[in-house]
C-alpha positions as protocol buffer text, in pm:
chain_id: "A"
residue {
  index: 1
  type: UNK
  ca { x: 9739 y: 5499 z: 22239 }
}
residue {
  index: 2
  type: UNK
  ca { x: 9910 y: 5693 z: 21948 }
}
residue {
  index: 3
  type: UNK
  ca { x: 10180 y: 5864 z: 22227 }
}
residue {
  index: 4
  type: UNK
  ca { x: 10259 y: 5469 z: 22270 }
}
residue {
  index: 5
  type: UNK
  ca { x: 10301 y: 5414 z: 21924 }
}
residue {
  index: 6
  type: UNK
  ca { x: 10496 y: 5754 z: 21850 }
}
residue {
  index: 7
  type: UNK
  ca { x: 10755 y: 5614 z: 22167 }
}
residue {
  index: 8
  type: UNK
  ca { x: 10794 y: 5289 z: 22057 }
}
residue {
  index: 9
  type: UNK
  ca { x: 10880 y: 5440 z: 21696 }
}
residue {
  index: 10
  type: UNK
  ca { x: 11127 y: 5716 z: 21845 }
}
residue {
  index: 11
  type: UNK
  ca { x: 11294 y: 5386 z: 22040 }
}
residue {
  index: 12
  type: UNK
  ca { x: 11325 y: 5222 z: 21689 }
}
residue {
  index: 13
  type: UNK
  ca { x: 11472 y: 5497 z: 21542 }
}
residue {
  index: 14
  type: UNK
  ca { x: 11735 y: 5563 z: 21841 }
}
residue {
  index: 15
  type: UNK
  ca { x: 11803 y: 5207 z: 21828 }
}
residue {
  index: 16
  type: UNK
  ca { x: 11894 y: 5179 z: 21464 }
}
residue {
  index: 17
  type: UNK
  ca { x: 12083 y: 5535 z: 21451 }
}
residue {
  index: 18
  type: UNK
  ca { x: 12328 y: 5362 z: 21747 }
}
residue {
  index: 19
  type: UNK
  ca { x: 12316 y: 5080 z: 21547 }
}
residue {
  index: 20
  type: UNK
  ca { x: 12441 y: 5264 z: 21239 }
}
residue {
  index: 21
  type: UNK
  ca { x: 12742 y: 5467 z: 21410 }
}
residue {
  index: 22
  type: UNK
  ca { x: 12884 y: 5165 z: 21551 }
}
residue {
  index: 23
  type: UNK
  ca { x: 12913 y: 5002 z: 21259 }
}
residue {
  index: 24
  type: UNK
  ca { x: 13292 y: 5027 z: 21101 }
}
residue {
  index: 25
  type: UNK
  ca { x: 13418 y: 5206 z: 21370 }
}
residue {
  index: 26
  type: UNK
  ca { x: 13392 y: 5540 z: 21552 }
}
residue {
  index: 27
  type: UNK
  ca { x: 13290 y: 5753 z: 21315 }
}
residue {
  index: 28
  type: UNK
  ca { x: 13262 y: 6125 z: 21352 }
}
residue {
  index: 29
  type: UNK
  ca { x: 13140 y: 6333 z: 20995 }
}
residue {
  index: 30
  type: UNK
  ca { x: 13211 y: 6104 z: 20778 }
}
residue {
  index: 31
  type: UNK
  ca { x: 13497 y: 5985 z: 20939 }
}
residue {
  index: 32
  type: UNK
  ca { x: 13579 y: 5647 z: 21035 }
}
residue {
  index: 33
  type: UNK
  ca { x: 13880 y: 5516 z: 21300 }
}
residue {
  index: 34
  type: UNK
  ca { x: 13967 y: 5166 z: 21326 }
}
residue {
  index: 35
  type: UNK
  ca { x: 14210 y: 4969 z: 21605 }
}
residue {
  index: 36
  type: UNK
  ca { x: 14466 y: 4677 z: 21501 }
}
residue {
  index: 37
  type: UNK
  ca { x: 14747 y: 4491 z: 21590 }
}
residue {
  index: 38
  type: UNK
  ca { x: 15058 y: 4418 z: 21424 }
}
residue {
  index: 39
  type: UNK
  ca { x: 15428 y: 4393 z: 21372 }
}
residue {
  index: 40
  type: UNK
  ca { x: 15585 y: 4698 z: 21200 }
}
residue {
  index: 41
  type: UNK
  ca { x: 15826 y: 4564 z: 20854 }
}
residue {
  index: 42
  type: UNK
  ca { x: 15947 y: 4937 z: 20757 }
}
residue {
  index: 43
  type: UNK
  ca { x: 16009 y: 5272 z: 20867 }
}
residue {
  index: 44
  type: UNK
  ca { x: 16025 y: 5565 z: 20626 }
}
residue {
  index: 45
  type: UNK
  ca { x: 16085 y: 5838 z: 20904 }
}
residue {
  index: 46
  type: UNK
  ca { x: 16128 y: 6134 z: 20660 }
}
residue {
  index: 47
  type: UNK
  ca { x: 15885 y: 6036 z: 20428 }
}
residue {
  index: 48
  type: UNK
  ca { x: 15628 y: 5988 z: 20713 }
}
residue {
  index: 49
  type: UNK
  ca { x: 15548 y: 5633 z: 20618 }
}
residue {
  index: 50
  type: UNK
  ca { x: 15527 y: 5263 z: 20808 }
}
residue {
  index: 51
  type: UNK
  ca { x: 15468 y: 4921 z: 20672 }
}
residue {
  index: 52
  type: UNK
  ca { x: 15262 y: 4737 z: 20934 }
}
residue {
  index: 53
  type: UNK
  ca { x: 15221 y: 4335 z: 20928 }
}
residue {
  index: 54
  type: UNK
  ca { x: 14892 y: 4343 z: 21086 }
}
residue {
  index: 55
  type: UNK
  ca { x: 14595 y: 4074 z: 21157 }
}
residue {
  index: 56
  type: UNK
  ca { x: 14216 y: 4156 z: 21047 }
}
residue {
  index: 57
  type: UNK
  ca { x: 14080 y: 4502 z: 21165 }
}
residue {
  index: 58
  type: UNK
  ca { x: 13748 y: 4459 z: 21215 }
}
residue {
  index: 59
  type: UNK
  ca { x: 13474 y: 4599 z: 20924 }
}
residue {
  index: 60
  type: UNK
  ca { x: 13726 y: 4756 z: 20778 }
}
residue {
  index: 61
  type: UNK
  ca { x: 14040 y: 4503 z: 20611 }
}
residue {
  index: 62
  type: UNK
  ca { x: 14165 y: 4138 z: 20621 }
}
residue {
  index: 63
  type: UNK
  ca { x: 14512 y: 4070 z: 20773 }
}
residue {
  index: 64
  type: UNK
  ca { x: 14810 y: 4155 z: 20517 }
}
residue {
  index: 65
  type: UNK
  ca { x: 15138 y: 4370 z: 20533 }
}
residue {
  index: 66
  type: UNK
  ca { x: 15039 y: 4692 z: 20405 }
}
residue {
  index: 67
  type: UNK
  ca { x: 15226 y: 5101 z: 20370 }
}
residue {
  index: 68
  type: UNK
  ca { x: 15032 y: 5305 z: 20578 }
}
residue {
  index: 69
  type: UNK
  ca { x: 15085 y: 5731 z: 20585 }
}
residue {
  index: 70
  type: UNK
  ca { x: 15048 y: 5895 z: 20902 }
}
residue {
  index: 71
  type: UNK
  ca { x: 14926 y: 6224 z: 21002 }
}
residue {
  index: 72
  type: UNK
  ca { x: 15238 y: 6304 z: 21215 }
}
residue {
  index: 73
  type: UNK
  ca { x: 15605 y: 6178 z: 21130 }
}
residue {
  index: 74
  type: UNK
  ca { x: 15692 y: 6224 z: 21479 }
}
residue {
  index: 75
  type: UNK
  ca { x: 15476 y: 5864 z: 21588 }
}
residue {
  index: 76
  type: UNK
  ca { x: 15723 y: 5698 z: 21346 }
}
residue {
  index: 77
  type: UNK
  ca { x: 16007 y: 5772 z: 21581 }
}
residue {
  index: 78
  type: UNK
  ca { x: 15851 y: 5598 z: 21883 }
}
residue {
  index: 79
  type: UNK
  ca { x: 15874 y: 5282 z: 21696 }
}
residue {
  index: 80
  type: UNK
  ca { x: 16099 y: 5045 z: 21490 }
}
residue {
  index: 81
  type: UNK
  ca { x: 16131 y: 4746 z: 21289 }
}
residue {
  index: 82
  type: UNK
  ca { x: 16011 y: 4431 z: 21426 }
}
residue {
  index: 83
  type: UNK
  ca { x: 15804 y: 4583 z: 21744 }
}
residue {
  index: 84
  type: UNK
  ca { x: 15421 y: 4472 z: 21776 }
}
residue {
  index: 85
  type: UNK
  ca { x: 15294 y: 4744 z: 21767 }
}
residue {
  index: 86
  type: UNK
  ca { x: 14881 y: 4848 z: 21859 }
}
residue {
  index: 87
  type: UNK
  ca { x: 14768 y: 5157 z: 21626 }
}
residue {
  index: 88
  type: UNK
  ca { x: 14476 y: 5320 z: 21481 }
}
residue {
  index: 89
  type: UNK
  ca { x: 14397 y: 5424 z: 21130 }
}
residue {
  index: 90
  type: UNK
  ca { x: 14133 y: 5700 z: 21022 }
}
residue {
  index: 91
  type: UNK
  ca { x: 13973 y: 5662 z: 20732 }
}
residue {
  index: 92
  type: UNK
  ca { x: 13764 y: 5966 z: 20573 }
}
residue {
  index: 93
  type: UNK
  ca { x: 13758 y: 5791 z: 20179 }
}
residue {
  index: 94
  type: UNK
  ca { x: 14123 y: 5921 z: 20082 }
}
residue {
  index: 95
  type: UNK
  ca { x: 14228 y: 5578 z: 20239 }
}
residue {
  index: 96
  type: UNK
  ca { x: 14359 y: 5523 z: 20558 }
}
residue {
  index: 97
  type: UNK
  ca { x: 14606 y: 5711 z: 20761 }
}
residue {
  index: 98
  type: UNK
  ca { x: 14784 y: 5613 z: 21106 }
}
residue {
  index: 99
  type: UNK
  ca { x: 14668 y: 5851 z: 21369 }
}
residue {
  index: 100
  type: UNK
  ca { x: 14814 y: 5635 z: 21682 }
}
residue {
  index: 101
  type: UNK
  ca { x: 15052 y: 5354 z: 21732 }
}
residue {
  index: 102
  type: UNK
  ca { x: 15186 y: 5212 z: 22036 }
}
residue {
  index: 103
  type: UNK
  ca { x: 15437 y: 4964 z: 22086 }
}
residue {
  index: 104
  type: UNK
  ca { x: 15357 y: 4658 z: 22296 }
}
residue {
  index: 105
  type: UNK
  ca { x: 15550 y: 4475 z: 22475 }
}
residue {
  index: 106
  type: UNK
  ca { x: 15714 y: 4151 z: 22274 }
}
């Protein structure tokens, strides 16, 4: 009787850990990665910046135009101005910061 109890506890507790990390995002130490979908309005190449037009991303921000850093300048050169564009943003707490994008076709 008290093994059934101790499994059925160690399910609960699986259950809600899963339910925890897939909340906001992938998250790995502390960091979390979100996915939207957008069209891009700037391109600062050499200062490593892109303003992206995007919808909601899910748990993370509603749908605005918004300056987003990037990790590496060089995905800024696979893009330009008015592609929709697919990318993903990492957030640690430091705000976010593009890690992908993708242009889609129009």
């Amino acid at each position: 009787m008290i093994l059934k109890y101790c499994l059925v506890a160690a399910v609960s507790l699986l259950v809600c850990v899963a339910s925890a990390c897939n909340r906001g995002g992938k998250q790995t130490a502390g960091t979390r990665v979100f996915e939207g979908t957008g069209v891009v309005q700037h391109v600062d190449r050499e200062g490593g910046q892109i303003e992206i037009d995007h919808g909601d991303i899910k748990d993370y921000m509603p749908a605005m135009s918004m300056p987003y850093k990037t990790r590496d300048k060089s995905l800024l050169e696979k893009v330009s101005v008015g592609d929709k564009v697919r990318f993903k943003i990492e957030d640690s707490g430091a705000g976010p910061l593009l890690i992908e994008i993708e242009k889609q076709p129009s």
